[in-house]
Structure formats: C-alpha cells, structure tokens
C-alpha positions in Angstrom: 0.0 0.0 0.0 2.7 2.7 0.9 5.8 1.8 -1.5 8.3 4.5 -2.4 8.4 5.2 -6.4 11.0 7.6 -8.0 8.0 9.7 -9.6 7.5 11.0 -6.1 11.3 12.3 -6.1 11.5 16.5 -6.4 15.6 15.4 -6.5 16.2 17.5 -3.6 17.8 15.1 -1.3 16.8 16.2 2.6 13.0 16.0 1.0 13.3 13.1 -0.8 14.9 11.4 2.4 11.8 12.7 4.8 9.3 11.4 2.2 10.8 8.3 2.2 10.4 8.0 5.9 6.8 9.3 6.0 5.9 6.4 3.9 7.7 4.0 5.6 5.9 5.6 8.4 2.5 5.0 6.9 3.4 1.5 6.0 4.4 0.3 9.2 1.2 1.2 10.4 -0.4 -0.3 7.8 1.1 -3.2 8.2 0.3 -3.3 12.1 -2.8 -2.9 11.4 -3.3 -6.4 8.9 -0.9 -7.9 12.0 -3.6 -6.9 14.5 -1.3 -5.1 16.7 -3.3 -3.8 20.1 -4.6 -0.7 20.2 -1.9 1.2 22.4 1.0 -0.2 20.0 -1.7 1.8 17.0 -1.5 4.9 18.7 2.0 5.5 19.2 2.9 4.4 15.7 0.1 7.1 14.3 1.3 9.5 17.3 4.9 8.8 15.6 3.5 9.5 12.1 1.5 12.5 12.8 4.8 14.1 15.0 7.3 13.3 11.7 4.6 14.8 9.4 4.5 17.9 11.1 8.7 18.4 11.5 8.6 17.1 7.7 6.2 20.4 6.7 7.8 22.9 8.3 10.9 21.9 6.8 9.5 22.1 3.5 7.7 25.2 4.3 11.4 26.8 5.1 13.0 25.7 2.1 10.2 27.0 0.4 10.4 30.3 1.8 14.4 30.3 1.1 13.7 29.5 -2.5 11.4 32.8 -2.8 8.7 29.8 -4.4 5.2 31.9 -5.1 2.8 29.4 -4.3 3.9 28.9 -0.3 1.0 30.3 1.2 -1.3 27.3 -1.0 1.1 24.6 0.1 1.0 25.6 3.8 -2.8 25.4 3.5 -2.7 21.6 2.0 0.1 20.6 4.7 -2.7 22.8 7.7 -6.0 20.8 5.9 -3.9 17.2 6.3 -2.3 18.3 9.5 -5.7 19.3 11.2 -7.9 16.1 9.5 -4.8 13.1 10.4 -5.1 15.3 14.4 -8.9 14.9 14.3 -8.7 11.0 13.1 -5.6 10.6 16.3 -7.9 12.0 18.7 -11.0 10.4 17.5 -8.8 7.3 17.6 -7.4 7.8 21.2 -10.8 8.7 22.5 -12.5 5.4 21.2 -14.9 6.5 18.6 -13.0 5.0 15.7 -11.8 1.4 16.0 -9.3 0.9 12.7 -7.2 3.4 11.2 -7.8 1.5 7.6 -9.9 4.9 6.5 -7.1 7.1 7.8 -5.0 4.8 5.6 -6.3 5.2 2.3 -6.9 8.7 2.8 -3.1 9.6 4.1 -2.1 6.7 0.5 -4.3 9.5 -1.8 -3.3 12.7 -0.4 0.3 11.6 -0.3 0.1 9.5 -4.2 -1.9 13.4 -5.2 0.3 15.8 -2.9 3.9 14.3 -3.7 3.6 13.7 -7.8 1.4 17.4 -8.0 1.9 19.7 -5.3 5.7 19.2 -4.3 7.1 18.9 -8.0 6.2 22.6 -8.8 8.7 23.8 -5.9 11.8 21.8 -6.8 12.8 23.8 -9.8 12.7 26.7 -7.2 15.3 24.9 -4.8 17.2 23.9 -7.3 17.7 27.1 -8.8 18.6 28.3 -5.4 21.0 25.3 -4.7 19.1 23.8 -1.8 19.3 20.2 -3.6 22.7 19.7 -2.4 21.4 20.6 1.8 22.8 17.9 3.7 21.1 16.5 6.8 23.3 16.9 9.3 23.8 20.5 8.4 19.8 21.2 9.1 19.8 19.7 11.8 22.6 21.9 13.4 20.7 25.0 12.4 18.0 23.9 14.0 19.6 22.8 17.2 18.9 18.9 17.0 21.6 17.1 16.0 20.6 14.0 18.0 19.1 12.4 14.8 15.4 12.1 16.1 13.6 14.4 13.8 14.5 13.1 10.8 15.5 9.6 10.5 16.9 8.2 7.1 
C-alpha cells in the first residue's frame, strides 16, 4: 500500500529522504494494522506518524520560503488541511470513537500519491535554482539545534 516510487522524487535530497520515511511511516502502520497489533501499540505508531509529518512540513515550508517559491502560502494550507484532518482522526482514535485506522490509511495513500507527484514537484525547480538540492542532513539539523538524529531519520 505505501511503497516508495522515483516519480514521487522532487531530486532534492533532505526532502526526498523525509518522504521516504513518511511512507515507511505509513506502512508500518499499515502493516500493524493487517498484524492486528493492540490498540496502544496503534497509537503511538500514528502518534509517531502525525509528529514526523509535522517536522517534515515545516521543513518544506522553510526551504520554500528560502527558495522565494510563489505558491507557499497554497502549500502551507494543504500541509494545515492534512495536518488538522490526520489530528482529528488521532484523537477520535485515542478517544475510542473510531476502532481501525484502515480509513485514515487510504486517505493519508491519496493525499500523499496526489500531494507528492502534483503539489511538491512545482517547488523543486525553485530549490534547485537556489541550490538547496545539495542541503545535507546533518547540516539542518545543526541549524535547528537537533543534532541528535530524532527528527529526521533516514
């Protein structure tokens, strides 16, 4: 269900590494999910998904905003509408009133298929132009002050 395809590349390397995770992400709770994992083992993995989504954005969102791209403010409001619906389906989850997370998963497969091969191809000519392909990891992370290599894994 969540399998990584070089169509979903933008070929700028700190991205293309987070989206990698983020479907990995996905998949592992998909696939705890067909295992029957218990529902507190659920949670964190979806808690774990939602957290890395959000650090994922707003690194997007700041390369955006280096690269001068023009259509920011209509990305931020996709990564906001997924970011607030994937919160509402965690708590609903976490309170009880949704027992499977199959209907989060098939949403979170489209908006990610739709999102990655539409959305985030029109900014990488922008980065590129700017040279923020060539942004290592380990250099974000220092400017940002976490170097411990928990936001984003690889």
């Amino acid at each position: 269900m969540f399998d990584w395809n070089d169509s979903y590349s933008v070929d700028v390397h700190t991205i293309d590494s987070q989206h990698q995770t983020l479907i990995r992400l996905a998949g592992d709770l998909h696939r705890a999910i067909l295992a029957g994992a218990v529902k507190a083992s659920l949670a964190q993995l979806l808690a774990r998904l939602v957290q890395y989504t959000q650090e994922h954005f707003a690194h997007e969102e700041e390369l955006m905003q280096q690269a001068g791209y023009p259509d920011l403010p209509a990305h931020k409001l996709e990564h906001e509408d997924l970011t607030r619906r994937v919160l509402a389906f965690q708590m609903d989850f976490e309170a009880g009133r949704i027992g499977t997370a199959i209907g989060l998963l098939q949403f979170l497969k489209e908006w990610l298929q739709k999102h990655l091969i539409e959305s985030d191809q029109k900014y990488a000519p922008y980065l590129k132009a700017k040279g923020l392909e060539k942004e290592s990891l380990f250099l974000y992370r220092l400017a940002k002050g976490n170097d411990d290599g928990r936001a984003f894994e690889t």
